[in-house]
N, C-alpha and C positions, 0 to 999 in steps of 0.2 A: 285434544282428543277426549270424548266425555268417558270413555272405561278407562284410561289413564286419571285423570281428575280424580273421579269418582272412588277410586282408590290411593290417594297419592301417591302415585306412581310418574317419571317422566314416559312421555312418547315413545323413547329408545327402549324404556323397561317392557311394557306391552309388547314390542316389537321382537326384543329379544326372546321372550316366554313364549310366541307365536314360531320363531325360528329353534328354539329348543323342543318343538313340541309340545310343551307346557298349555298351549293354547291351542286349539284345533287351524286349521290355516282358514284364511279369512279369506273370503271372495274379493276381487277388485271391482272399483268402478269404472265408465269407460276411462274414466280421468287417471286412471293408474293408484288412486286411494283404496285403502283397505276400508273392507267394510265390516266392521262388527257388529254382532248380534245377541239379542239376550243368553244365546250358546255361550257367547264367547264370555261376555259378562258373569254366566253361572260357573265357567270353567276359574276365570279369575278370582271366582270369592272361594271355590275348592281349594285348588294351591294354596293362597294364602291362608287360607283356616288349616290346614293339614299341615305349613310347616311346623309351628310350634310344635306340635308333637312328632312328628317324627323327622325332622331337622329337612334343610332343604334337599339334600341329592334325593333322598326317598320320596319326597313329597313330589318331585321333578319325575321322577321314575312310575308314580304312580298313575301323575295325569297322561303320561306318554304311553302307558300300557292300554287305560283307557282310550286315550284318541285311536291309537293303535287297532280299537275294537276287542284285546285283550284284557277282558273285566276279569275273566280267572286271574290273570297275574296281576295285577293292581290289587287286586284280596288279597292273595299271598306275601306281597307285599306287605300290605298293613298288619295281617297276620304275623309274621317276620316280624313287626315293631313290637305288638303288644306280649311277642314270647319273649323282647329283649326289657320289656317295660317288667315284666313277671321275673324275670332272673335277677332285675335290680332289684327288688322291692325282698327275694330272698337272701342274695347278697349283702342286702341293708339289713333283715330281720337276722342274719345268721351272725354280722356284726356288733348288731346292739344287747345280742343276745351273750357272746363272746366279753362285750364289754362290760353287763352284768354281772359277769362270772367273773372279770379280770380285781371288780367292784370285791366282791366278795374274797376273792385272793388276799389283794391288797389288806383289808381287813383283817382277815385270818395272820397274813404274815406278820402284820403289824405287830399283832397281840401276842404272836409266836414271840419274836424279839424280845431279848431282856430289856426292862424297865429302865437299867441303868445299867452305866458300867464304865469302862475308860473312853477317853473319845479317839477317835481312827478309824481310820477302817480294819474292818474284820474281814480277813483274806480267809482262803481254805482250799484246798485241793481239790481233786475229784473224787478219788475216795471217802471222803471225809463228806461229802457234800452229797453224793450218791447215797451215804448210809443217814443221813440226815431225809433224807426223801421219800427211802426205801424201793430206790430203785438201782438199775443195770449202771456203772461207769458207761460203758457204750452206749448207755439211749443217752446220757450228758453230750458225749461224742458227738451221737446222730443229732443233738439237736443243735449242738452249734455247727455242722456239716448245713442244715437248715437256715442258718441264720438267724437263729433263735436265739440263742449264747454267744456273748461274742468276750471271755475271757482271755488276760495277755498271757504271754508264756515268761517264762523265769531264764532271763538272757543265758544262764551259767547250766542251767539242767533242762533248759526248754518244757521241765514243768508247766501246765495249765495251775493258770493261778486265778482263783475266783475270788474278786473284793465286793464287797459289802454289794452293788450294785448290782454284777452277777449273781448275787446268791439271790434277790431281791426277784429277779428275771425269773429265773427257775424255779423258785418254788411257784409264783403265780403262774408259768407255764408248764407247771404240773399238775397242780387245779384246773388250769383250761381243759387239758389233757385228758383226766379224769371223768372234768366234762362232756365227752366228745366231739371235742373241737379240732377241726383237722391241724396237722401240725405249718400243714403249706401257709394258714393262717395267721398264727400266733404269732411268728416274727416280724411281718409287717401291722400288724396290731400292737404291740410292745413297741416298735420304733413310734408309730403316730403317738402312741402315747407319752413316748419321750418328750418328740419331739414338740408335741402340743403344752409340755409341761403338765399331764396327768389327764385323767380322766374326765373332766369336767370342762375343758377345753372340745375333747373329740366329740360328747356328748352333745355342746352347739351344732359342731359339725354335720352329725349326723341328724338331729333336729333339722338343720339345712336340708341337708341330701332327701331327708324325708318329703320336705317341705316341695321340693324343685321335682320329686316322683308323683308329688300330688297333682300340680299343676300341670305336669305333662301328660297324667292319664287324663284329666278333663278337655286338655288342649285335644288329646287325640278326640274323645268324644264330641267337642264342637267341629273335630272334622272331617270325620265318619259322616255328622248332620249332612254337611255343606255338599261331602261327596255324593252321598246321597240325591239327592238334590240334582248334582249334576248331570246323575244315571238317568232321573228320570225325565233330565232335559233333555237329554240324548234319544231314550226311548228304547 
């Protein structure tokens, strides 16, 4: 079949996109063969240029609102993508932003800490660590209620006991804080950057995430083109 070929596609693929809707339905010959047409061909190079951007159920959903004769819904559709393309690209700007701040924390804390001193960890309470911040015991509370803090208790007085690690946590997610960083934020920001071993690991990361928003806003706009295109095969 030459619109299968012509896209590397099997036989079965064409067939199946034409019984999903994906593809307008295709006239028969008297021979019981499907007959394709430059429609059908403009419809095949939409789909496939619109998945990349907006993955395939949507891309699927779009061309069936169109065959449907539903072009309001197929916009809304695509519409629908590029307000989820715009959330991530805040998402990403509200976290690199966050991680700048976390930069600057980190820094401040550094230079807070004494120079020298015995080696162990330096534990502390809540009290003690609240007045060190100048803030409420309770927002300490609220913030490992958050998952922000996550201090052990003292088996014998179930005391909160902050070591060196805790204390480390806090203070830079009091600088975020200060920042106005929502707090729903900060504790899974802290964990990736544990978990990544610091700032400069997430910072790839994000780089990436940035990298993979870039390519999927241009995927979308090659296939905006292609839909395009197919509108005006349709007519």
């Amino acid at each position: 079949m030459d619109l299968a070929r012509g896209h590397g596609l099997s036989t079965q693929a064409v067939r199946n996109y034409e019984e999903a809707g994906i593809l307008p339905a295709a006239a028969r010959t008297p021979n019981g063969y499907r007959a394709y047409t430059p429609l059908h061909a403009g419809a095949l190079r939409a789909f496939l240029a619109l998945v990349p951007g907006h993955g395939h159920p949507v891309a699927a959903s779009i061309m069936r609102a169109v065959n449907e004769g539903s072009v309001d819904e197929a916009l809304r559709l695509v519409d629908g993508s590029h307000a989820q393309l715009l959330d991530d690209r805040r998402t990403l700007g509200a976290v690199e932003s966050a991680l700048g701040d976390l930069e600057s924390a980190t820094a401040a804390t550094a230079a807070a800490s004494p120079a020298a001193g015995p080696p162990g960890p330096r534990a502390t309470f809540i009290g003690p660590l609240a007045a060190q911040l100048g803030i409420r015991p309770a927002t300490l509370r609220k913030w490992e209620r958050a998952g922000v803090l996550r201090p052990r208790r003292d088996p014998r007085t179930g005391y909160r006991i902050y070591g060196e690690a805790d204390v480390l946590d806090a203070r830079m997610a009091h600088q975020l804080r200060r920042g106005g960083h929502p707090l729903e934020r900060i504790g899974p920001l802290l964990r990736q950057v544990r978990e990544a071993g610091g700032p400069a690991p997430l910072e790839a990361a994000l780089r990436d995430w940035r990298g993979r928003l870039t390519a999927r806003a241009r995927a979308m706009l090659t296939g905006a083109a292609e839909l395009e295109a197919y509108l005006r095969l349709r007519g």
